[in-house]
C-alpha positions in Angstrom: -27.6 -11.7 -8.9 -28.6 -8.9 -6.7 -26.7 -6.7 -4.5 -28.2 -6.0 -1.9 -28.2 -8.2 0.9 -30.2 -8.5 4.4 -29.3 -6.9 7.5 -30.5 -6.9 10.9 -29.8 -4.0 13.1 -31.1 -2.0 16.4 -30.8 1.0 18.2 -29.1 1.8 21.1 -31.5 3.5 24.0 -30.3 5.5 26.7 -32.6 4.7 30.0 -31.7 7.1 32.8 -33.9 6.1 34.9 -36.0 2.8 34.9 -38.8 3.3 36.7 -39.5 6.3 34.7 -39.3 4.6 31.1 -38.3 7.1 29.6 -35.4 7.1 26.8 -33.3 8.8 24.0 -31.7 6.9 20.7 -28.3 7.3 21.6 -26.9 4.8 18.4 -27.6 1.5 16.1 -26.3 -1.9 16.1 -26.3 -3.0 12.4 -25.2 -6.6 11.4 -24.8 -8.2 8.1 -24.4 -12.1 7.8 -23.5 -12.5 4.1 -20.7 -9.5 4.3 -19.1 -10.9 8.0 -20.2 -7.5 8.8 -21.3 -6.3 12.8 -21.2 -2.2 13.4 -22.2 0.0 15.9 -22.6 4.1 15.6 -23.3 6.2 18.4 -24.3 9.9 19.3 -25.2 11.2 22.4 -27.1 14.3 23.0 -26.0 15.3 26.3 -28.4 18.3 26.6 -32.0 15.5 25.9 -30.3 13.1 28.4 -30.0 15.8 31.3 -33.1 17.0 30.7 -34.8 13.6 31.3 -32.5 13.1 34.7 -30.2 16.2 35.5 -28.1 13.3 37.3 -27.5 11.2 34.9 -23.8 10.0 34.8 -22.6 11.1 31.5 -19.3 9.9 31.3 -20.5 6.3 32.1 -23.1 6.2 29.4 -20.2 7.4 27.2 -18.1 4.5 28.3 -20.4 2.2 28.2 -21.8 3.5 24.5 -17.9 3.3 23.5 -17.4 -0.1 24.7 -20.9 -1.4 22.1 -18.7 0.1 19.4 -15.4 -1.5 20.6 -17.1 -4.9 21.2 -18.5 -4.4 17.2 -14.5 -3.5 16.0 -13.8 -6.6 17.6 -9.7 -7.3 18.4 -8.7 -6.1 22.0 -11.0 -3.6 22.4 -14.4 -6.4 22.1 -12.8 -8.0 25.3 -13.7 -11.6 25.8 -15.9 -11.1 22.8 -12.7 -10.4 20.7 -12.4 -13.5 19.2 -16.5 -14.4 18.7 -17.8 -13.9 15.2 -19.6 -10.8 14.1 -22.9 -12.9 14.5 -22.1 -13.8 18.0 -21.0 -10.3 18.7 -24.2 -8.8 17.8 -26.3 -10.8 19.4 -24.9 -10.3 22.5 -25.1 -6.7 21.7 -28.9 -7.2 21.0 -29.4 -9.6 23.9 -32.4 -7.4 26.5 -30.9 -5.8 29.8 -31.3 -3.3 32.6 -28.9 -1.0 32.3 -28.8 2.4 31.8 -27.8 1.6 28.1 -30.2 -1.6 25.9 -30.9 -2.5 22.8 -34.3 -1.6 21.2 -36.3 -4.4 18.8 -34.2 -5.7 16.0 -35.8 -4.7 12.9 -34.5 -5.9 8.7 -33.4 -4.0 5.7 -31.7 -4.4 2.5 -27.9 -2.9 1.6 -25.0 -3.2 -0.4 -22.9 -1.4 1.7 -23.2 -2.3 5.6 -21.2 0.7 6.7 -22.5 3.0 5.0 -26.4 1.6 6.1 -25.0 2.1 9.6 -24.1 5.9 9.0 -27.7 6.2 7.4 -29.5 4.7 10.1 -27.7 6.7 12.9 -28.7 10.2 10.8 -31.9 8.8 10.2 -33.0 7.5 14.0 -30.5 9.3 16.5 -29.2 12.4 15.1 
């Protein structure tokens, strides 16, 4: 018996400004079915964010980037989504919007260790 099991994750995209269409990776959204696992990582480069809208509200795309992360802990920082499943959690998470923060595509992989996939992917796609 293998190992390795699927996962499904998706990055995190920073949109300051719609109309423009422009974005940064700003974290990933990794999900594991067989190991009960949902996780989110995040990194925000301040400086590529303000140089695609000198506006931007950093703060609130921190908050809002800490509260993907808190809503993948689960407990009392997912909020209602505290006591959903990790499946549930992440697709919510993965579920299209128009905020200043959405999901990308969700895209599949192979692992044996969720967490550390999650570290890996947010080296690999936003760092």
């Amino acid at each position: 018996m293998s190992d390795l099991h699927v996962y499904e994750y998706a990055l995190l995209h920073v949109v300051p400004r719609i109309e423009r269409g422009e974005r940064i990776n700003a974290g990933v959204l990794v999900y594991c079915r067989p190991l009960s696992y949902v996780g989110a990582r995040t990194h925000l480069d301040e400086a590529r964010l303000l140089a695609l809208d000198p506006a931007a509200d950093v703060p609130g795309v921190r908050a809002a980037l800490r509260a993907v992360e808190g809503v993948c802990a689960g407990g009392g920082a997912a909020g209602q989504a505290a006591h959903d499943d990790p499946g549930r959690r992440f697709r919510w998470l993965i579920a299209p919007r128009s905020t200043i923060v959405q999901p990308g595509p969700v895209h599949t992989g192979l692992t044996a260790d969720p967490g550390a996939e999650t570290e890996r992917l947010l080296d690999l796609l936003v760092r």
